[in-house]
C-alpha positions in Angstrom: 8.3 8.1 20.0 10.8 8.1 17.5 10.7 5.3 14.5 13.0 4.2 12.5 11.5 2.7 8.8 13.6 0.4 7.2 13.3 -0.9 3.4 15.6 -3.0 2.3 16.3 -4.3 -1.1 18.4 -6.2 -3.2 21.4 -3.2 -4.2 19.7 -0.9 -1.9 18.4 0.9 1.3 16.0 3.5 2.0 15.1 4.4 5.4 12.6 7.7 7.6 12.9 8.4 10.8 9.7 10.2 12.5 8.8 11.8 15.4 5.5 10.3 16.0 4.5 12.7 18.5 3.4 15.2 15.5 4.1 12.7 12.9 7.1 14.4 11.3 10.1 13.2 9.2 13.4 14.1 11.1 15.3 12.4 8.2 15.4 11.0 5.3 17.6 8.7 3.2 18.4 6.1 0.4 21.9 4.5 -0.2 22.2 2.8 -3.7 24.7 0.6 -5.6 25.3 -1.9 -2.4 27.8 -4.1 -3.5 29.2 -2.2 -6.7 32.4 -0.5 -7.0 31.0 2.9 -5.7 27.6 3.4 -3.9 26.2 6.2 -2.7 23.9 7.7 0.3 21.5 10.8 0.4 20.3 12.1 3.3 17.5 14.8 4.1 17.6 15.8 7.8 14.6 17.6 8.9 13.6 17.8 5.4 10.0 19.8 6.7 12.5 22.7 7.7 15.2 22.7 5.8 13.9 21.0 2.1 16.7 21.4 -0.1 19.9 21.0 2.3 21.2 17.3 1.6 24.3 15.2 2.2 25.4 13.2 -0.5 28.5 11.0 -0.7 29.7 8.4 -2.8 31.8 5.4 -1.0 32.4 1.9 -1.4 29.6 0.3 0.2 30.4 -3.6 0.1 27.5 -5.1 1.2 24.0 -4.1 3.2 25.8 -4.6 6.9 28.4 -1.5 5.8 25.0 -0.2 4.2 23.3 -0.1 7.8 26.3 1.1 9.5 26.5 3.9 7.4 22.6 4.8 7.7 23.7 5.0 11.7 26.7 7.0 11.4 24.6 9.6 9.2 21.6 9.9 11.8 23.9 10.3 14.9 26.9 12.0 13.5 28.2 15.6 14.3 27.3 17.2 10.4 23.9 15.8 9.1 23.1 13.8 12.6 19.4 14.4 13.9 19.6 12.0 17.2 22.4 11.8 20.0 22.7 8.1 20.3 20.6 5.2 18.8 18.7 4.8 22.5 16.6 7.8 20.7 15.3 5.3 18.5 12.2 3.4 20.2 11.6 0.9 17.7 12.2 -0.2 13.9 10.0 -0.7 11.2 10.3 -2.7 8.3 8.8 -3.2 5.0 8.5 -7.0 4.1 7.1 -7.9 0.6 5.3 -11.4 0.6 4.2 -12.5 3.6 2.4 -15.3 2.5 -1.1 -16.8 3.9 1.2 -16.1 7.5 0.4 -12.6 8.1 -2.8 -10.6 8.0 -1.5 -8.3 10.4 1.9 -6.6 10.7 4.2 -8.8 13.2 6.5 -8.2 16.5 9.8 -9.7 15.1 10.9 -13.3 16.4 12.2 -16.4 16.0 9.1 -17.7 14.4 8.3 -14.2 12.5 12.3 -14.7 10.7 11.1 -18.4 10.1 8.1 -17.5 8.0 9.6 -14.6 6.1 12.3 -17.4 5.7 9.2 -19.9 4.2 7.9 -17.8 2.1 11.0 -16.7 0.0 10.0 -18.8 -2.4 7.1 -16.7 -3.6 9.4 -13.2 -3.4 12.7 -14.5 -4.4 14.3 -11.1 -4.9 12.6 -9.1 -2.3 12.3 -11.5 0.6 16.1 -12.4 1.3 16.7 -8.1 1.0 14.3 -7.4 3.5 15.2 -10.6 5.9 18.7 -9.1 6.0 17.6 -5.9 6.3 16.0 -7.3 10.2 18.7 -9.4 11.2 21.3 -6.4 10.9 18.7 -4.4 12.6 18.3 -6.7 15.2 22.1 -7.0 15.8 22.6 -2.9 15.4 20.0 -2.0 17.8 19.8 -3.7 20.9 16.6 -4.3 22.9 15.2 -2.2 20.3 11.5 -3.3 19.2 11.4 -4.4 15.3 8.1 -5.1 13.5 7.9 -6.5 10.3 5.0 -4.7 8.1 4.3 -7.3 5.0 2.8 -5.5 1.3 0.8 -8.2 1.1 -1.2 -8.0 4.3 -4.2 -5.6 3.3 -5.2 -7.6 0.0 -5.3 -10.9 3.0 -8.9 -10.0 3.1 -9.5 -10.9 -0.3 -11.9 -13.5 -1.1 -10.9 -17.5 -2.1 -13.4 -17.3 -5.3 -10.9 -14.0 -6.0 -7.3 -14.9 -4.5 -7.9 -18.3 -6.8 -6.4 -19.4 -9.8 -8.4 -21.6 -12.2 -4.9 -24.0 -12.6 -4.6 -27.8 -11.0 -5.5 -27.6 -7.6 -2.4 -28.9 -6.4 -0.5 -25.7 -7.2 -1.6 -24.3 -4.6 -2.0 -26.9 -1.9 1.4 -27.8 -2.8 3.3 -23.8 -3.4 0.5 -21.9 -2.3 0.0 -20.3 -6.0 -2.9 -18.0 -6.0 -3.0 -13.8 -6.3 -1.6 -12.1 -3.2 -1.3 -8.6 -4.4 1.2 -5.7 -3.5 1.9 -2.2 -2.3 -1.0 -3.1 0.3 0.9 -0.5 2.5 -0.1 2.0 -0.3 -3.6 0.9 -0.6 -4.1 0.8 2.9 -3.2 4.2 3.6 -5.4 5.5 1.1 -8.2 4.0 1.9 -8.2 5.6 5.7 -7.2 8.8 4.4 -9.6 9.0 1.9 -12.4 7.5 4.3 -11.3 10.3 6.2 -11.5 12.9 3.4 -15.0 11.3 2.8 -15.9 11.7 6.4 -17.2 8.3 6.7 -15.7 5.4 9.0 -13.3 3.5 7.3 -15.2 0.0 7.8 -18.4 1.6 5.9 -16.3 3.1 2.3 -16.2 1.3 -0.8 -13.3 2.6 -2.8 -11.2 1.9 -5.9 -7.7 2.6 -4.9 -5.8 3.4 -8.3 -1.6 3.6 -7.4 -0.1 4.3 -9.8 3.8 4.7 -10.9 6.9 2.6 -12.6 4.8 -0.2 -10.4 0.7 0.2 -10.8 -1.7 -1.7 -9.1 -5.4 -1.4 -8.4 -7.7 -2.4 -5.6 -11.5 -2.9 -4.7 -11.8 -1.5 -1.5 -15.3 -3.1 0.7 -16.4 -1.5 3.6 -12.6 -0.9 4.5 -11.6 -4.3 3.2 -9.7 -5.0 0.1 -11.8 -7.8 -1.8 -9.8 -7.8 -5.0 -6.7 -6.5 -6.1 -4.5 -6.2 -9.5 -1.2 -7.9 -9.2 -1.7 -11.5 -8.9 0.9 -14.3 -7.5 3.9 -12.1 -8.6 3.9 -8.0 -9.4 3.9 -8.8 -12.7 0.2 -8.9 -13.4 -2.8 -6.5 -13.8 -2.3 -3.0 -15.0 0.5 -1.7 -17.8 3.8 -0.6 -16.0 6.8 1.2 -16.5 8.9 -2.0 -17.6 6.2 -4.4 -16.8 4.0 -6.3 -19.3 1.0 -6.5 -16.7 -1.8 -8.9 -17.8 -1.7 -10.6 -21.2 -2.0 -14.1 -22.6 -0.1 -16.3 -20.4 1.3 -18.8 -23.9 2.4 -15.6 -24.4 5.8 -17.1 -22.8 5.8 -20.5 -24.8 5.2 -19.1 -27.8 8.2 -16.5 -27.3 10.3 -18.9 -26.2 9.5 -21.2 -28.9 10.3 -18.8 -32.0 12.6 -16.4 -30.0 14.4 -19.6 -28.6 14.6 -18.0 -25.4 14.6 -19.7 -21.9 11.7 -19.6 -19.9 14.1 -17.1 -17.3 14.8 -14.8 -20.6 11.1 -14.3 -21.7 10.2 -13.6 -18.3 12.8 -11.2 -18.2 11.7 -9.8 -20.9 8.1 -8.9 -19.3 9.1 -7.8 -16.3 11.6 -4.8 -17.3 11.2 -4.6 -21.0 7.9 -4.2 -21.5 5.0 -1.8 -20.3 5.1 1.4 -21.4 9.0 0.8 -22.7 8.9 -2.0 -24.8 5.8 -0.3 -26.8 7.6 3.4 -27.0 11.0 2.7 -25.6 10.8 5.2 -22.8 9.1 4.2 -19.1 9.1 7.5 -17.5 5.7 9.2 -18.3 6.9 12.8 -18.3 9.2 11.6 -21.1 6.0 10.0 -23.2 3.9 13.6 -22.7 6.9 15.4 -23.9 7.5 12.8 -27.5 3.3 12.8 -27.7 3.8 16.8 -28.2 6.0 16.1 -30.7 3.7 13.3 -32.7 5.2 10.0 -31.5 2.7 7.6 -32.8 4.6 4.8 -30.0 4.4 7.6 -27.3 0.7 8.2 -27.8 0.0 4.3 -28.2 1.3 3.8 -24.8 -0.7 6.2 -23.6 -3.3 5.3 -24.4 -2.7 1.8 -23.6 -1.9 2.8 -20.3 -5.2 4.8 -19.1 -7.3 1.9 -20.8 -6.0 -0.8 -18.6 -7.1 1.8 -15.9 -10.5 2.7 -17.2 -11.6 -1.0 -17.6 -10.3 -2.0 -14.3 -12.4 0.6 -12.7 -15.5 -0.4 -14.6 -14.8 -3.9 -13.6 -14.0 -2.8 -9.9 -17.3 -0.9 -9.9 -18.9 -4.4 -10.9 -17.8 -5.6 -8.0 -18.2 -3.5 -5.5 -21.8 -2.5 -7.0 -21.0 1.1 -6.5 -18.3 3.1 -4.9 -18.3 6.4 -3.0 -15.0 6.9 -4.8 -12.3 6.3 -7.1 -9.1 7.2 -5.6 -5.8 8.2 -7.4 -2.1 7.9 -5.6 1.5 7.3 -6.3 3.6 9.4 -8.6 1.8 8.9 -11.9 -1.7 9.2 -9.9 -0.6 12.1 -7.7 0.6 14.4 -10.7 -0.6 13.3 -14.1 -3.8 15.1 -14.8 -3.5 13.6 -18.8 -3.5 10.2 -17.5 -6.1 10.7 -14.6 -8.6 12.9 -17.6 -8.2 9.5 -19.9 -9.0 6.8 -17.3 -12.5 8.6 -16.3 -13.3 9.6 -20.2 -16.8 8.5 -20.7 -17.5 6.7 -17.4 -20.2 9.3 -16.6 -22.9 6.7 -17.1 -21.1 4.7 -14.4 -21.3 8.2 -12.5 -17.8 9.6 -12.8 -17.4 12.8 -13.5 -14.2 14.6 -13.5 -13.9 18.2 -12.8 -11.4 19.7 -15.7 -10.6 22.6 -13.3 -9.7 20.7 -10.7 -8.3 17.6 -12.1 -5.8 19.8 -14.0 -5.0 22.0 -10.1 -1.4 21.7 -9.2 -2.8 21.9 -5.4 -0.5 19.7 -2.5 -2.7 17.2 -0.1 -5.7 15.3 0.2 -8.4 17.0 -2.9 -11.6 16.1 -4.8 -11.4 16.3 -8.4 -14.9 15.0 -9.2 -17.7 17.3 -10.9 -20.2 18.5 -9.0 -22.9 16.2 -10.7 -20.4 13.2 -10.4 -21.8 10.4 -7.9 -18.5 8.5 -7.6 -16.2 11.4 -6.4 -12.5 11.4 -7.5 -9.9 12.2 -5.1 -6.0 12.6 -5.4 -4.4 11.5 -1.9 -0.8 11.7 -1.5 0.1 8.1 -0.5 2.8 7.9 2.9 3.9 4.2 3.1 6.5 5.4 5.4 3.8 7.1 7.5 1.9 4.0 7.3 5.0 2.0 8.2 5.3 3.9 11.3 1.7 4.3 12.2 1.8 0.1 12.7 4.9 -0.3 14.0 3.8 2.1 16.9 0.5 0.4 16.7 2.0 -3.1 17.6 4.5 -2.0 20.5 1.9 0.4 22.5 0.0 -2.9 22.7 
């Protein structure tokens, strides 16, 4: 079975095609710039065999229909093409954002799947509308062609009211359904059965802290499979330190701003989501760039390093709390995957909670699932890749075998 994954946003579109008979990526690609003066599309075919042959061209590309198109003409035509006509494709999946208090499940697309992505734009205002358009081209382009609609927010469904609940007039949510939904579930999911896996341990009897983190971070407490509490709240914007994003702090924070800054209410949240995090305290978001100014004695560098693994180390204490015990604290995502500095910091000191990180192996530049954990440690540690593409795929085949 060959899927096509599909995430859509608002300037751009990355999709994956895999053979799911051994769970391989036949190609690969993003465009970028939809809607500027001159976009651009990459494409990777058979990456596995041939990893650094690529296609890139720069084009007008008016708007995400000609984006589509495009992303067809690449996968079937005669130089980078991997599939003879689009009838090789057996179904489409798609990443969705906010699903709302709809979906706990990923969703067979229809009339009544559109109308609740649709409801809930509301609460994802610049990622909804993307990934809505993203289906309705898809559903046009590929005819009779299954689509399934795979939602970030699904995993974290499993959350508890006394958790998902804001302590704010109860009529904000009963009226706009404001409470904590949490995001990159896709991520957290796939960790958690990979890791389980790594563990060998079923799935439904793990309790893991999932620890993704990149220029978006999020954490989540992981319950005999189920997520019971996550970082990101209502909007991305809360829980740990980002790249651009502020993460949790006072919430007067914006009236007091707007107040002496005279900024709007739009500007100061501007502000939090993409000039703050690790930018607004050191001017630089990109973590390889913050090792390379610490070297060099950057006080701000340092700071926001520092800042950065701390919002990580109480967050696992805290998880830990919760959970009462874990068999492991799991790392992912680009900063987690590769950032030994930042993974050494987060577990500093924790051995009285019982992590403890192996130097050795936590500094191993080694590819796939590992431990990094001591051999005295009774949390392990683990670094798994994360595959939300894989993931994607894995429950879009899921949903149309039955």
């Amino acid at each position: 079975m060959n899927i096509l994954v599909i995430n859509c946003g608002s300037s751009s579109l990355k999709y994956q095609l895999l053979d799911m008979t051994g769970e391989s990526v036949v190609a690969t690609g993003v465009i970028e710039r939809i809607g500027e003066e001159l976009g651009s599309i990459t494409q990777k075919s058979n990456p596995d065999k041939y990893p650094d042959a690529k296609s890139v061209e720069q084009l007008p590309i008016p708007n995400h229909e000609a984006a589509m198109r495009l992303m067809v003409d690449k996968l079937v035509g005669e130089d980078w093409g991997v599939i003879d006509s689009l009838r090789d494709i057996d179904a489409v999946g798609h990443r969705v954002v906010q699903g709302g208090e709809d979906f706990s499940a990923p969703a067979l697309v229809d009339k009544g799947v559109i109308r609740s992505i649709q409801a809930n734009i509301p609460l994802a205002p610049l990622h909804n509308p993307a990934n809505l358009t993203g289906i309705e081209i898809a559903l046009e382009l590929f005819h009779n062609t299954p689509n399934v609609a795979v939602f970030d927010t699904e995993f974290h469904q499993t959350i508890p009211q006394k958790a998902f609940m804001y302590p704010v007039p109860m009529e904000l949510y009963t009226e706009f359904k404001v409470r904590k939904y949490g995001f990159h579930g896709t991520s957290h999911k796939y960790v958690t059965r990979t890791a389980a896996a790594h563990l060998g341990k079923p799935v439904d009897t793990v309790n893991l802290i999932t620890v993704h983190l990149g220029n978006g971070c999020s954490m989540a407490a992981v319950e005999q499979g189920k997520c019971v509490d996550t970082t990101m709240g209502l909007t991305p914007l809360a829980g740990l330190m980002m790249g651009t994003r502020c993460g949790d702090v006072d919430p007067a924070i914006h009236a007091f701003v707007a107040k002496h800054r005279q900024m709007s209410l739009a500007d100061v949240d501007a502000m939090l989501n993409k000039q703050s995090g690790l930018f607004g305290v050191c001017g630089m978001n990109d973590m390889r760039d913050i090792h390379a100014a610490r070297a060099k004695g950057d006080d701000a560098a340092q700071l926001a390093f520092e800042m950065f693994a701390y919002r990580v180390k109480s967050t696992i204490g805290a998880y830990l709390a919760v959970l009462g015990g874990a068999d492991a604290v799991v790392f992912t995502a680009g900063i987690g995957e590769n950032d030994e500095d930042v993974r050494a910091l987060a577990c500093q000191d924790l051995e009285g909670l019982g992590i403890v990180l192996d130097p050795e192996k936590n500094g191993a530049r080694e590819p796939g699932v590992r431990t990094i954990s001591g051999r005295d440690s009774r949390v392990a540690v683990l670094i798994v890749p994360t595959d939300e593409e894989l993931e994607i795929a894995q429950a879009t085949q899921a949903i149309v075998n039955g």
